[in-house]
N, C-alpha and C positions, 0 to 999 in steps of 0.2 A: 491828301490822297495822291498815291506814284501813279503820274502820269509818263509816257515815253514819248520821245520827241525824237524826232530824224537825225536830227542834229547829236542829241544827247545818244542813241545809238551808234551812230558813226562813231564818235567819239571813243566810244567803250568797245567798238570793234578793233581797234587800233590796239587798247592797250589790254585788252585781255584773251587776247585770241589763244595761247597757248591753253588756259585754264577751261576753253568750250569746245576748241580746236581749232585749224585752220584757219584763218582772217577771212570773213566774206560779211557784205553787206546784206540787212535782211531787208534789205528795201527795192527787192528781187521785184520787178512785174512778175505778172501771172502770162504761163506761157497757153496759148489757147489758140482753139481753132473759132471761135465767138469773142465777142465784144465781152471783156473785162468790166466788172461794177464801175460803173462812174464816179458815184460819190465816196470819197477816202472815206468817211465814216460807215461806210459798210463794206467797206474793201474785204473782208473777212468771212463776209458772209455767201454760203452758197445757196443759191435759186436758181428757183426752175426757168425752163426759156420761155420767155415772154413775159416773165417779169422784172419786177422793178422794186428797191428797195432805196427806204431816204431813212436818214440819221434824220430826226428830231429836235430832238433834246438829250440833254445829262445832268440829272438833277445831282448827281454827284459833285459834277465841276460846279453848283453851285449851291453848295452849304443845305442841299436839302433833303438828304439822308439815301436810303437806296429803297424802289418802291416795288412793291411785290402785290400790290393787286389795282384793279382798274374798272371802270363803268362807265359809259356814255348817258347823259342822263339827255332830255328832251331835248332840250337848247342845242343839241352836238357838241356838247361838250364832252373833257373826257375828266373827269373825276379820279384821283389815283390816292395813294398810302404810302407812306413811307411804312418799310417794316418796324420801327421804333421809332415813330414818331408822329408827325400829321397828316390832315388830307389834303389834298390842291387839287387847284383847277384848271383846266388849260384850253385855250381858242388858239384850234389848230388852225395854222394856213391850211387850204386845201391844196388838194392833191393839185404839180402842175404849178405851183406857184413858185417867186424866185427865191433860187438857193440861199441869200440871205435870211429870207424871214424865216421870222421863228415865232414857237410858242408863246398866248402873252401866261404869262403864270399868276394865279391869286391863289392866299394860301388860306384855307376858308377858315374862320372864326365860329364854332358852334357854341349857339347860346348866348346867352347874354352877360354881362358883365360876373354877376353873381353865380353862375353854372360855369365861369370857365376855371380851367385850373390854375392854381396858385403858378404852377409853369407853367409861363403863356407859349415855350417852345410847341406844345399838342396843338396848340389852339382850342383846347374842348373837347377834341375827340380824334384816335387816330389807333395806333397798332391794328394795321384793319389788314387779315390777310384774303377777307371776301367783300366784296361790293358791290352792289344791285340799285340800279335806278328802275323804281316801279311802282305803280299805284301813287304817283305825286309826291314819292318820298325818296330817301336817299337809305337803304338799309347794311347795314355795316357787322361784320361780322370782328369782332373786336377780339384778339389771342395777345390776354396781356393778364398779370394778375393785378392788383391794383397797389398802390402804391404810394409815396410820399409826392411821387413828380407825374406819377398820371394817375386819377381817382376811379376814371372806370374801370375795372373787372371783365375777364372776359364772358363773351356770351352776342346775342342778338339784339342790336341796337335799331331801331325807326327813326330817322332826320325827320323834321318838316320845316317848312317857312309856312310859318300860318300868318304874317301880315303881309305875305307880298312884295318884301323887300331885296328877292331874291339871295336870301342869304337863309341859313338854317339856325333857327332860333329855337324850338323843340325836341327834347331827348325821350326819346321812350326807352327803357329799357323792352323789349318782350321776353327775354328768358337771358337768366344769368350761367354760366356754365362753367362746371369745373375740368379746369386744363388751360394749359397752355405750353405755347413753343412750337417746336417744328411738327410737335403731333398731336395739336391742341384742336380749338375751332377752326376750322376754314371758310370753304364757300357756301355762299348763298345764291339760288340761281330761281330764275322765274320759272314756274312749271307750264307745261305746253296748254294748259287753260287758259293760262293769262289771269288767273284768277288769285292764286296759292304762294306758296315758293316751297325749293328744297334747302335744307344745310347739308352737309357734311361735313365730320369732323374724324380727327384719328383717335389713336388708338390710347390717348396720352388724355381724353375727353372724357369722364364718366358720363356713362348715360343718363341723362335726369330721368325723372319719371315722367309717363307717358301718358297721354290719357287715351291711347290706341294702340297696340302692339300686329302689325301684319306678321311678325316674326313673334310666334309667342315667347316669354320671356323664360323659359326653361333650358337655356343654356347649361350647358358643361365644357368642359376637356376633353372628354369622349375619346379617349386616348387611352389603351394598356403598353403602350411604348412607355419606357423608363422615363422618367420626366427630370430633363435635364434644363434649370434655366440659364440663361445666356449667363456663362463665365464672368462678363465684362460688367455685370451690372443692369443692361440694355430692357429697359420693360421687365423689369423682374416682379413689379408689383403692381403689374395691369394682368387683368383675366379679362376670360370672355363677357360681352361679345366684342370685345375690341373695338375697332373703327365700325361709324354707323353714317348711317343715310334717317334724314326723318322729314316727312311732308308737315308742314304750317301752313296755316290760314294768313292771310295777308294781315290781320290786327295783333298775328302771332299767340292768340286764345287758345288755339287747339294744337296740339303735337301728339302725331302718327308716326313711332317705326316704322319702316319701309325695309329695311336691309342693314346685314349688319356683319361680321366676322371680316373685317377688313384691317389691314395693317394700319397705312395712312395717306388715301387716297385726299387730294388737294382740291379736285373741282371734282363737278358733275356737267354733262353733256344731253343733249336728247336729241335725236333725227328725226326726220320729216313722219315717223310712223309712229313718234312718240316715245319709242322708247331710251330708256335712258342707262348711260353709263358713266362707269369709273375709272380714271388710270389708278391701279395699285403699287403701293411699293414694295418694292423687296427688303430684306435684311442685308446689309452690302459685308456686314461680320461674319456670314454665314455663307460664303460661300467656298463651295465646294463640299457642303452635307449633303447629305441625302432629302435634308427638310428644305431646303435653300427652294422658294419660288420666283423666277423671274419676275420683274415689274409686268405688269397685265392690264390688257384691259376687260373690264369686269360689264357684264350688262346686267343693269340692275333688276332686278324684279321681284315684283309683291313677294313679300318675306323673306327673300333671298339670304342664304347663309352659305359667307365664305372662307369660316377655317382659321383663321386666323387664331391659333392660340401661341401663350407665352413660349419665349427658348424653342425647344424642339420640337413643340408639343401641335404645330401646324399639319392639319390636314389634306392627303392627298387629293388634288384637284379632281382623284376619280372616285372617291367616296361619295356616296347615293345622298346624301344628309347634306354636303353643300354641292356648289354650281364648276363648275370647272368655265374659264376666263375664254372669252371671243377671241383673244391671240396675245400672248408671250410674246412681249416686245424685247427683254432682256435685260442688261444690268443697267441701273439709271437711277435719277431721282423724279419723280414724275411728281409736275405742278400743276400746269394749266390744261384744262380740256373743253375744246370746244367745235359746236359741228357750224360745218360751211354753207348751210343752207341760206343766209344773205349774205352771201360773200360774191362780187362780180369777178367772178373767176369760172374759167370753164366748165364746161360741164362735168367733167370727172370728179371735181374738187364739191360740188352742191351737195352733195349726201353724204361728207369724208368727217371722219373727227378729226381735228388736230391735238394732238399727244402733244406735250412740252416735255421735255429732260433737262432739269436743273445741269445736273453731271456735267454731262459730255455736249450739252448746246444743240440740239437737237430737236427741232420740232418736224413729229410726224403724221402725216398724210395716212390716215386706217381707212381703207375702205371697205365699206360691212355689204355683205353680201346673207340675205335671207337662207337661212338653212333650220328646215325644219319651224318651230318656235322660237327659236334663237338666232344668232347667225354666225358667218365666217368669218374673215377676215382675212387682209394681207397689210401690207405698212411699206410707204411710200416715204423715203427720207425727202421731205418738202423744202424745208430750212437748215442749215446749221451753220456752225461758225464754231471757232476754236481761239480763245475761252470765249462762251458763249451763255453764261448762266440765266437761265431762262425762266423769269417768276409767270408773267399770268399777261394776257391776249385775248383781245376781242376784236370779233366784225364790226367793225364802225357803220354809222350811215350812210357812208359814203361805198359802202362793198368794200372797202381796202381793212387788209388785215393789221391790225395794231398790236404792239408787244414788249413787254420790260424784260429788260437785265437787271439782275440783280441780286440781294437776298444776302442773310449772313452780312451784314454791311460794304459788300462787295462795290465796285464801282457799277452803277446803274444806267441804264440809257434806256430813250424809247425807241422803238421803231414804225415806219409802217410800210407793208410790202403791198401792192397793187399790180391788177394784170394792165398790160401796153392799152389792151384795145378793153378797158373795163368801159369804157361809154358806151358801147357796143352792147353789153350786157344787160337786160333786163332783171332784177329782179323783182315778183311777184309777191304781195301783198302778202296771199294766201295762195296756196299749192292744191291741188287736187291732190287727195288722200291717197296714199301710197296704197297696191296689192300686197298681202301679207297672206302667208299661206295657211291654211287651214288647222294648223297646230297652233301657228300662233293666233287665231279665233277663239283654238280649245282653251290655251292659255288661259288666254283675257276672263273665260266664261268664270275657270277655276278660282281665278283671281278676285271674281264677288267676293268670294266665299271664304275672303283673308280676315274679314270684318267683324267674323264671332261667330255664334250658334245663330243659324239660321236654315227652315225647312226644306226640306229637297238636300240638303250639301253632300249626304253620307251615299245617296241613291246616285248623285252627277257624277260626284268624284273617284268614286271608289272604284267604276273598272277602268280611271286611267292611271292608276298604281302601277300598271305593267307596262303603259307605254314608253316604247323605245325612244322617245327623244324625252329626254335630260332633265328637261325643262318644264315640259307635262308633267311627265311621273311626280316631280317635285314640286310641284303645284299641286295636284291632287293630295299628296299625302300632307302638306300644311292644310289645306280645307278641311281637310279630315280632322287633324290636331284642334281645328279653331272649336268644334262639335264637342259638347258635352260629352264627358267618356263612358258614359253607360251604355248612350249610344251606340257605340261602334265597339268596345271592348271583345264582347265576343265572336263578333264580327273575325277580328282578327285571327283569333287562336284559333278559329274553326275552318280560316279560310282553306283552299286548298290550291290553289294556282302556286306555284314557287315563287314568282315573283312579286306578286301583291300580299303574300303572306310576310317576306321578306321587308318591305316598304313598311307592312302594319304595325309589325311587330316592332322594327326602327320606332317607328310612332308611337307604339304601346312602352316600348320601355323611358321614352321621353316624357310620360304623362301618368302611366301606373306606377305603381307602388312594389314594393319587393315580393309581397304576398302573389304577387302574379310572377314572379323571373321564375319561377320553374316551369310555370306551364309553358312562357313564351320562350324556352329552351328545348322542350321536347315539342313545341311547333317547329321550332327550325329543325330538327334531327329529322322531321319528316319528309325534308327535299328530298331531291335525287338527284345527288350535288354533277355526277359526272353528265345531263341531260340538261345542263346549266350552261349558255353562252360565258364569257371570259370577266364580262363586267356583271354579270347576274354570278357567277361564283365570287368575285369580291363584294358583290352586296353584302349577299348572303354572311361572309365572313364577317363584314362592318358590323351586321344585326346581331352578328352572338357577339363582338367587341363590343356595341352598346349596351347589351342587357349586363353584358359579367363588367363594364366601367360603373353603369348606376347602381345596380345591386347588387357587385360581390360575386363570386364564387361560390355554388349552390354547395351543399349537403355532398357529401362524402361518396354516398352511390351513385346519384345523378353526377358529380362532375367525372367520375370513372368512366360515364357513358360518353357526355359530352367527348371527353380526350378520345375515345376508344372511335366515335363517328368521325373526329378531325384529322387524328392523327395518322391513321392510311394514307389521305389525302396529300400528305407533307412529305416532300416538298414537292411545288407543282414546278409549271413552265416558266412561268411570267415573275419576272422581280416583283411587282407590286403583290401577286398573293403570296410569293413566298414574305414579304413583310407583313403581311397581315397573318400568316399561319404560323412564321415566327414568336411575333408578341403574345398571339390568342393563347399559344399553346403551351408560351412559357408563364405566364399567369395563372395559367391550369396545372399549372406544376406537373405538366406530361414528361415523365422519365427520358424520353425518348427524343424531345424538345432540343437536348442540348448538342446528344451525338451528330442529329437531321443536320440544325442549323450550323455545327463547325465545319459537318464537310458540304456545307454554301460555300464558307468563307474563305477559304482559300481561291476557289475557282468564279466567285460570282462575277460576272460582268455588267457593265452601264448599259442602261438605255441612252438615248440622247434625245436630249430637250429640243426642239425646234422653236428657236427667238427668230425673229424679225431680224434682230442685228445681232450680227458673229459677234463674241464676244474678242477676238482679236482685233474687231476692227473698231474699238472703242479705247482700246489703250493709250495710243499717240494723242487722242485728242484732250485727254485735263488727265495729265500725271499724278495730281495730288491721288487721283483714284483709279485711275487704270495702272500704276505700275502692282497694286495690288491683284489684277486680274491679270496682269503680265507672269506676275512671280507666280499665283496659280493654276496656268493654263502651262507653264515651265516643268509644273510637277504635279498633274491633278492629283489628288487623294479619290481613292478608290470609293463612291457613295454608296454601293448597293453592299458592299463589305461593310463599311461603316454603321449601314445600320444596323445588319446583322450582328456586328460586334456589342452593338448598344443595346440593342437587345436581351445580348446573353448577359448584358451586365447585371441583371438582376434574376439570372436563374438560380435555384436553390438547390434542384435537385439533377441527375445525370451526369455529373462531374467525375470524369475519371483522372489520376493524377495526369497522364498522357494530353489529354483534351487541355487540362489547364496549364500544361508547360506549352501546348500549341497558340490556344488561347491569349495567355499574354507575353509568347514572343511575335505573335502578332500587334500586339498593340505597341508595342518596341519601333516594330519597324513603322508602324500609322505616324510615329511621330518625324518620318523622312518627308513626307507630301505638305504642299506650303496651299494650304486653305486660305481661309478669309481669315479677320482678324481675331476672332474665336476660336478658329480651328482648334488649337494646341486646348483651349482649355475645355472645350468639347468632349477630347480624346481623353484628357487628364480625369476627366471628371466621371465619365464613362469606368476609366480603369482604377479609381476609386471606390464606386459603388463594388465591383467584383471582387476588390483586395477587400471588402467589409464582409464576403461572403466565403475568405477561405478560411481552414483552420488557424488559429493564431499562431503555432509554432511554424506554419507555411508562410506567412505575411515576410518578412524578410525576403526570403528566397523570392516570391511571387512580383513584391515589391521591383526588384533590382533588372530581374530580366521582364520587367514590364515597360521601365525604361524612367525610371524615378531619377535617374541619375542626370538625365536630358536635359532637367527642367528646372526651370526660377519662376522669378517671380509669384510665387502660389500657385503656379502648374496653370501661369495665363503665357507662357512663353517659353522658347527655347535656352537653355544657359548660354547659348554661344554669341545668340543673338540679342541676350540679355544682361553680357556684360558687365555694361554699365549703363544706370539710370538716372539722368538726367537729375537733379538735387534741384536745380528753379532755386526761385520762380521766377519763369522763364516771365519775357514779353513779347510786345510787337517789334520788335528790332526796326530800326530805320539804321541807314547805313550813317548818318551822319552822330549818332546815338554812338551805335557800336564802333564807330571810328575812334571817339572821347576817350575810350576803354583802351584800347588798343595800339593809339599812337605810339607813346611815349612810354608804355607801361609792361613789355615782353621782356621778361628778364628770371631768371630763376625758376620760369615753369617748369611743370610737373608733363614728364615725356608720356609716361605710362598713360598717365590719366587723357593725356591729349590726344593718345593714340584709340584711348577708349571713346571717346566722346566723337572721333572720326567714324566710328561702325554705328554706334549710338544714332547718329543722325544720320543713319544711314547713306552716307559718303562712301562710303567702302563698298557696299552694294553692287557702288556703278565704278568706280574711278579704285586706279593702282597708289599705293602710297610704298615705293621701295621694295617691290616685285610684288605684295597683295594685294590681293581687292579685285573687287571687278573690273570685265573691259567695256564695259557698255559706253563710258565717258573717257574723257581721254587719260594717260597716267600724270599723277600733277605731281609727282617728285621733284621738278625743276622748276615747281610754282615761283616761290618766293624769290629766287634767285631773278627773276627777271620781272615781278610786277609788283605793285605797292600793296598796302594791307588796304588804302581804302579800294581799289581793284579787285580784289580778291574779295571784297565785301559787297561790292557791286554787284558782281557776277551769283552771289549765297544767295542773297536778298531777292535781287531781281536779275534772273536768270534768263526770263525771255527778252531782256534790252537786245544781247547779240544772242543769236543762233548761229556756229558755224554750219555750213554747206555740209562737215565732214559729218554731221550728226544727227542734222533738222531732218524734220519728217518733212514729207511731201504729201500732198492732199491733191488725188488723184478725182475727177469729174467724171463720172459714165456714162452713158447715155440712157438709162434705164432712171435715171434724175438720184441716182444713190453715190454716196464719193467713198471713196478707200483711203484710209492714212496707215502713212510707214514711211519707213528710211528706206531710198531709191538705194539697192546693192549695183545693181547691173542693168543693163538692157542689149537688147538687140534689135534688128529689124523689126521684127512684130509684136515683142514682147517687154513689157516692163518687168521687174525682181524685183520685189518689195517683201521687205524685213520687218514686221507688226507689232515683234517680243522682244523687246532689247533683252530681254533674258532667257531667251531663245532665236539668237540672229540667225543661227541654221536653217531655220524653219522661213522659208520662201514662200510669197504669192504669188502668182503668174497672172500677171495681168494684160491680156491682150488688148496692144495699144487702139486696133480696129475700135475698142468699145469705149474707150479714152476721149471724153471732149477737149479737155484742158486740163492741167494740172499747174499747181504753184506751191511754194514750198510757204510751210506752215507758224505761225507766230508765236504757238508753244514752244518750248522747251521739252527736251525727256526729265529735265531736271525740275522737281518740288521746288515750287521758292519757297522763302520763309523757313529752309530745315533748323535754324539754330534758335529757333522762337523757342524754344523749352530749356534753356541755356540762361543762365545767371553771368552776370557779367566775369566772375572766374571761372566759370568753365567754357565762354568763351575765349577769354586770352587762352587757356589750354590750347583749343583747338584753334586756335590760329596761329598762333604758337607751333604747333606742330605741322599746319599750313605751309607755313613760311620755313622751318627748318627740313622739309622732306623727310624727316623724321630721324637727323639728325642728331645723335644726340652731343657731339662734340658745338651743336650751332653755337654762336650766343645770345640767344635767347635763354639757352640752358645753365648759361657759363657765366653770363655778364650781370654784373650790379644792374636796374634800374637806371639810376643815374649816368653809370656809364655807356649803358645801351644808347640812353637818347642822347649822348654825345655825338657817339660813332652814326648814328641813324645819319 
C-alpha cells in the first residue's frame, strides 16, 4: 500500500515541479487564528472547537484489510470487519492515555476447528458491512456470496460463546439473503425497545418473503414517463421495491417490512422520540436529469415508500404515494448514520444524526427539528478531511465518537473524536420522553393499523386522507389499503371531498382490479381541479397516472373525456405539473399533447434544489468525483427541458413536420451540456425511441439533424470524447511496474495513437500538449525535456505526493463550523477569491475573511490518480512516449531503434 512520506515528498518536489507547477513544499502549517490539530495523524481533519481527535490505528499498515463496519460489545471492546475479509478485536487505550499506546488487536476465530474455513485468512466469519453487539450475541450482517475461499453466503448471521470462553464458537445463520456488493445487505441496528433489531439493505437485495408486510406488497413503476433504463447498465434488472428497511425479532423467527422504495441507504438511525431514519443515495450517472435525487435523509416510517424505481423511472419527492426526505444533503456516497444521544458532546449535538459521505469525507451534524408528524432539518459539517473515505461510526462507552476510513480496499484507519471538557458531561441512563406534536400522536395512532384488517381502521383513518401534513395523509391511506377491499371500495368512488377521494382512489387503483378504472376515472373528473391548492392538483394528476399505469387506457369515449377534462388544464404554472400533464396526456394520446408541450420546451426553466452542501463546494475535495460535478456545473443541461423532451419521445400523435424538425434540432443541441456519466446515453436513448416513431422515408433526415453524427460508443458517449478506447487490460499500475515497461523500451511509437490515449485519459481535459488541451493544469510540452519517465510516472500515479502552491486548493475554516475548498485567485483586505470549478476558474467566491477562522492548503490534488489504470502496457509506452516527446513527432522515440534509444538514454 503507497504510503507518502515527508521525505519522499520533498523529494519529488524538487524534480517534478514543472509537470504540477511551481516548486513548493506541501508540508505547509495551517495558517490559523486557533491551535492547529496536534496529532500528525489527523492533521487533515477539520473539527469543531472544543474538540479533539486521535489517530488510533491503520489496519491497513498492518496486513489487515480495510474495515467498513464496527460494534462495541459489553467488555468496551470495539469489534470491526474488514470489507473482504475478517472480524477483530481491539482494547482501546482510553481517551487521555499516552501517545504511544496503541490498540491490542485479536483477530477472532469463529467456531471451532471443523466450522472454520478451509481459508483460515476469514477466520470463520467476516465480509460483514453491519455489526451489532446485543442480546449476549454478536450479530453480523454478512454481503458476500459464497465461495471457494469463504462458505458463508450473504444474509443475517447470530455469534455466540456458549462455554464462556470468550471467544465465538456458535453460528446461526437467521436469514440468508440475496445480494451482495455496494448494494447488497448492510446494517443491523438495535431497535429503541431493546428488544428486536432492524436491517437494511439496497437495492441490489431481493426482498425475501416476509411474514408481515407494513408496506403492502403491491408495488409497481407507477410511472407513464417513457421508461428509459440506465444506458450503462446500472440496476437495469432490479425493480421495485428497491432498497428495504425490515423489523426482526432477536432469534430473527419473524420478519416485518417496515419501508421500502429506497436506492441504497447503508445504516439506520433513531432519536430520543424514536423515530427512525435513513441516509439515501443518490445515482452520481444521473446527474443533471431531471430524475437525479440528491443524497437524503429519509425518516422512516410504518409502510413508508420512497420511489425508488429503475433508470428514470424514480419518483417525484412530491407525489402523494411516497414520503418526500427531512433534507437533501446533496451529492455523496452516504455510509454511516448515527444519532448522538450518548455521545458526551454538547448539547446541540444530543438529538443530532451524524450522516457519513464516503465521497467527499464528510461527516455531518442533521439537526431535526419537529414539524408537524415529521420534521425539519438543517446540516452541520461536523467532520471532514480530504481524502477522507468514511465507512461506518459509533458512540463508544466512553461518549467519544469512533470511525473508519476505508472501503473499496482503500487505505483504512480508526479514529476517535472527543469533546475537551467530555468529563464534564453526564450522560443519562434513560431520558425523559421527548414532546412530540399532536400529528405525530395522530401518526403513531394510524400506524396500529399497518398490521392488517382490523375493526375500527376504515372509521379512524379515513378522515385523515385530507390532512395536510404529509405524513398523516399517508398514514391513513396505507391503514386503509391494510382493510379488506369490500370494505372501503365504495367508500371511495362515492367519496366527495376532492382530496380524500383523491388519496382513495390512489388506494383503489393499487388494490382493484380493471373492472373498477372507469368508474375511479369518472371519480376523479368530478373535482374542481382549479379550487385545488398546488400539491392537491398534483395529487390529483398522480391518481389518474395511477389508475391509466395499472389499468390501461379506458374505452375510446371515456378517454375522449378524460383528455377533453385534462387538457384545458395544460399547461399550468409549476414545472412538476406541467410534468405530470405532460406524460398523463401524451399516453391519452391527446392530439394536442404535443403542440402544448414543444412550446414548454424551448422556454422552460429550473427550479432549484436546495442541498445542505453546494455542490461547488464538493469538487476540490476527492477529484476522482467532483471533477465530474465540476464539468457539470460548467455547462448544466437544461432538467425541466429534458424532461419534456423525454416525454415527447413517445408521442404518437400531433406531430407536425414543423414541430419535428424543432423537436430534434433540439435534441442536437441536448447533446452540448456535460451531465453525469449517463447523460449522453439518456438523450441517445430518448432520441431513439422518437426516430422509431417517424415515417421511415423521414428516419434519415430526422436521424442526422438529431445529432447521430455526435456520437460513439452505442450512443453512451460523445465521438470527440470518445476517440479512443482504451484496449486493456488495464491494471493497478505501481510506478516501479510501469517504469519495467518504459525504461529502455520508447522507440518506434505510434504518435497518433499516443496523442489519442493523452484525451482518453483525460489529460487533455486539464493540461496543454503543443497549444491544445486544457488550462486547468499546467502546459507540459517541455515535460520530458527536463524530467525522467520514472518522474513523470510518479506524478500519474500518485499525484498528491507534491501539490504546487500554483494549483492546490486551499480549505477555508468558518466560523459557522462549515469550510470551503478552492484555489485561492486573489485577496484583499477583507476578502478572499476562491475559484471552486477548475472548469470554470471565471466563476469566483467571495469569501469574507471576518468569517475565516483558519485556513491551510489542501492534500488533494485537482488531479485523478491512477488515470492510466485502463492502459495495457502498449498503450502505455504510447502515452508516454508522447509525454516525453511534447508530441513531437521528429523525437526519437519516433525515430530510434530500441536498442539504440537505450544507448543514447
Amino acid at each position: 500500500m503507497y504510503r507518502k512520506s515527508p521525505t519522499r515528498r520533498a523529494l519529488l518536489a524538487l524534480s517534478v515541479s514543472l509537470l504540477i507547477g511551481s516548486s513548493c513544499s506541501r508540508i505547509e502549517k495551517a495558517e490559523t487564528v486557533a491551535d492547529a490539530p496536534l496529532d500528525p495523524g489527523t492533521e487533515k481533519l477539520k473539527i469543531p472547537a472544543g474538540f479533539r481527535a486521535e489517530h488510533l490505528y491503520s489496519p491497513s499498515e498492518n496486513d489487515q484489510g480495510s474495515w467498513v463496519s464496527m460494534t462495541f460489545d459489553d467488555k468496551g471492546r470495539l469489534i470491526t470487519s474488514d470489507q473482504y475479509g475478517g472480524l477483530y478485536r481491539l482494547e482501546l487505550p482510553p481517551i487521555g492515555a499516552d501517545s504511544a499506546a496503541t490498540p491490542k488487536i485479536e483477530k477472532l476465530v469463529i467456531g471451532d476447528e471443523a466450522q472454520i474455513d478451509s481459508a483460515k485468512t476469514h477466520g470463520g466469519m467476516g465480509y460483514a458491512q453491519g455489526l451489532l453487539w446485543a442480546f449476549n450475541s454478536l450479530y453480523v450482517m454478512v454481503n458476500h456470496n459464497s465461495d471457494e475461499e469463504f462458505s458463508k453466503g450473504s444474509g443475517l448471521y447470530r455469534l455466540q460463546d456458549t462455554d464462556g470462553d470468550d471467544q465465538f464458537d456458535k453460528v446461526t445463520l437467521l436469514k440468508a439473503l440475496n445480494g451482495e456488493g455496494e448494494h447488497g445487505p448492510h446494517s443491523v441496528v438495535l431497535a429503541p425497545d431493546k428488544k428486536s433489531l432492524y436491517v437494511v439493505a439496497g437495492n441490489h437485495t431481493d426482498l425475501p418473503e416476509m411474514d408481515a408486510y407494513r408496506l403492502p406488497p403491491v408495488w409497481k413503476d407507477d410511472n407513464l414517463f417513457p421508461q428509459i433504463k440506465d444506458p450503462r447498465g446500472h440496476a437495469n434488472d432490479r425493480g421495485a421495491p428497491g432498497g428495504w428497511v425490515a423489523h426482526v425479532d432477536s432469534l430473527g423467527e419473524n420478519w416485518e417490512l417496515v419501508s421500502a422504495g429506497y436506492r441504497n441507504p447503508f445504516d439506520l438511525a433513531f432519536n430520543d422520540a424514536g423515530d427512525m431514519f435513513a441516509y439515501d443515495s443518490d445515482m452520481e450517472w444521473d446527474f443533471g436529469m431531471p430524475w437525479y435525487r440528491p443524497t437524503r435523509i429519509c425518516h422512516v416510517t410504518s409502510g413508508s415508500e420512497y420511489g425508488w424505481r429503475t433508470g428514470n423511472g424514480k419518483w417525484s419527492p412530491l407525489y402523494p404515494d411516497n414520503l418526500p426526505p427531512v433534507l437533501n444533503i446533496g451529492q455523496g456516497s452516504p455510509t454511516n448514520l448515527m444519532h448522538g444521544g450518548k455521545a458526551r458532546f454538547p448539547e446541540k449535538y444530543n438529538d443530532a444524526l451524524f450522516s457519513f459521505d464516503w465521497s467527499f469525507g464528510i461527516i455531518y451534524a442533521v439537526h431535526l427539528k419537529p414539524e408537524g408528524s415529521s420534521y425539519s432539518a438543517t446540516a452541520e459539517e461536523f467532520i471532514s478531511g480530504s481524502p477522507l473515505p468514511l465507512t461506518d461510526g459509533v458512540i463508544g462507552p466512553d461518549g467519544a465518537m469512533y470511525f473508519l476510513t476505508g472501503g473499496r480496499r482503500l487505505e483504512s484507519d480508526l479514529y476517535r473524536v472527543y469533546y475537551n471538557d467530555y468529563k464534564e458531561i453526564e450522560v443519562a441512563d434513560s431520558k425523559p420522553a421527548p414532546k412530540v406534536t399532536e400529528e405525530h400522536k395522530i401518526r403513531e395512532q394510524l400506524e396500529k393499523y399497518h398490521v392488517g384488517p382490523k375493526a375500527g381502521a376504515i372509521d379512524f383513518a379515513w378522515p385523515y386522507l385530507d390532512h395536510k401534513d404529509r405524513f398523516v395523509s399517508y398514514a391513513a391511506r396505507i391503514a386503509v389499503e391494510h382493510q379488506p377491499l369490500n370494505e372501503w371500495q365504495d367508500k371511495a368512488l362515492q367519496e366527495q371531498d376532492p382530496e380524500k377521494r383523491t388519496q382513495a382512489i390512489i388506494a383503489l387503483a393499487r388494490h382493484g382490479n380493471k373492472a373498477l378504472s372507469d368508474d375511479m376515472l369518472e371519480s376523479l373528473m368530478k373535482t374542481n381541479y382549479a379550487q385545488l391548492s398546488e400539491q392537491e392538483k398534483l395529487n390529483l394528476l398522480r391518481a389518474f397516472e395511477v389508475v391509466l399505469f395499472r389499468h390501461g387506457n379506458p374505452e375510446p369515449a371515456l378517454k375522449k373525456r378524460v383528455i377533453a377534462y385534462l387538457d384545458p388544464l395544460y399547461p399550468a404554472e409549476g414545472n412538476e405539473l406541467n410534468r405530470s400533464f405532460s406524460k398523463v396526456l401524451i399516453a391519452l394520446g391527446d392530439p394536442q399533447a404535443v403542440p402544448k408541450t414543444m412550446a414548454l420546451l424551448e422556454k422552460a426553466k429550473d427550479d432549484k434544489t436546495e442541498t445542505a452542501m453546494a455542490s461547488s463546494d464538493l469538487i476540490l475535495r476527492n477529484p476522482q468525483y467532483g471533477l465530474d460535478i465540476a464539468g457539470m456545473l460548467a455547462n448544466v443541461p437544461p432538467a425541466q427541458q429534458t424532461y419534456l423532451a423525454t416525454a415527447l419521445s413517445e408521442a404518437e400523435t400531433g406531430w407536425t413536420p414543423e414541430l419535428r424538425e424543432e423537436y430534434f434540432k433540439w435534441m442536437y443541441n441536448a447533446f452540448k451540456y456535460k451531465g453525469g456519466r449517463s447523460y449522453v446515453g439518456f438523450i441517445d436513448k430518448a432520441r431513439q425511441a422518437a426516430l422509431s416513431r417517424v415515417p421511415k422515408s423521414q428516419y434519415e433526415h430526422y436521424n442526422t439533424i438529431s445529432g447521430d453524427s455526435l456520437l460513439s460508443g452505442g450512443g453512451l458517449e460523445l465521438a470527440e470524447a470518445s476517440a479512443y478506447r482504451p484496449k486493456g487490460p488495464g491494471r493497478r499500475w505501481t510506478v516501479e511496474e510501469a517504469l519495467s515497461f518504459v525504461d529502455d523500451s520508447l522507440a518506434n511509437r505510434d504518435l497518433e495513437q499516443g496523442k489519442a490515449i493523452f484525451a482518453a485519459t483525460l489529460c487533455k481535459s486539464c493540461h496543454t500538449m503543443g497549444g491544445e488541451g486544457g488550462a486547468v493544469g499546467p502546459d507540459l510540452t517541455q515535460l520530458g525535456n527536463r524530467f525522467t519517465p520514472k518522474d513523470i510516472l510518479e506524478a500519474i500515479i500518485h499525484p498528491d505526493s507534491v501539490i504546487s502552491d500554483q494549483y492546490a486548493a486551499t480549505i477555508f475554516y468558518l466560523k459557522d463550523g462549515s469550510s470551503v475548498v478552492g484555489r485561492l485567485t486573489n485577496e484583499d483586505e477583507s476578502t478572499y477569491y476562491v475559484a471552486q470549478n477548475p472548469f470554470a476558474p471565471q466563476t469566483l467566491r467571495e469569501l469574507p475573511k471576518s468569517n475565516v477562522t483558519r485556513k491551510q492548503t489542501s492534500d488533494v490534488s485537482p488531479m485523478v490518480p491512477h488515470l492510466i489504470d485502463r492502459l495495457n502496457p502498449e498503450e502505455l509506452k504510447d502515452l508516454m512516449a508522447y509525454l516525453i516527446s511534447g508530441g513531437n513527432k521528429n523525437h526519437k522515440v519516433y525515430t530510434a531503434s530500441a536498442k539504440a534509444s537505450a544507448k543514447t538514454e
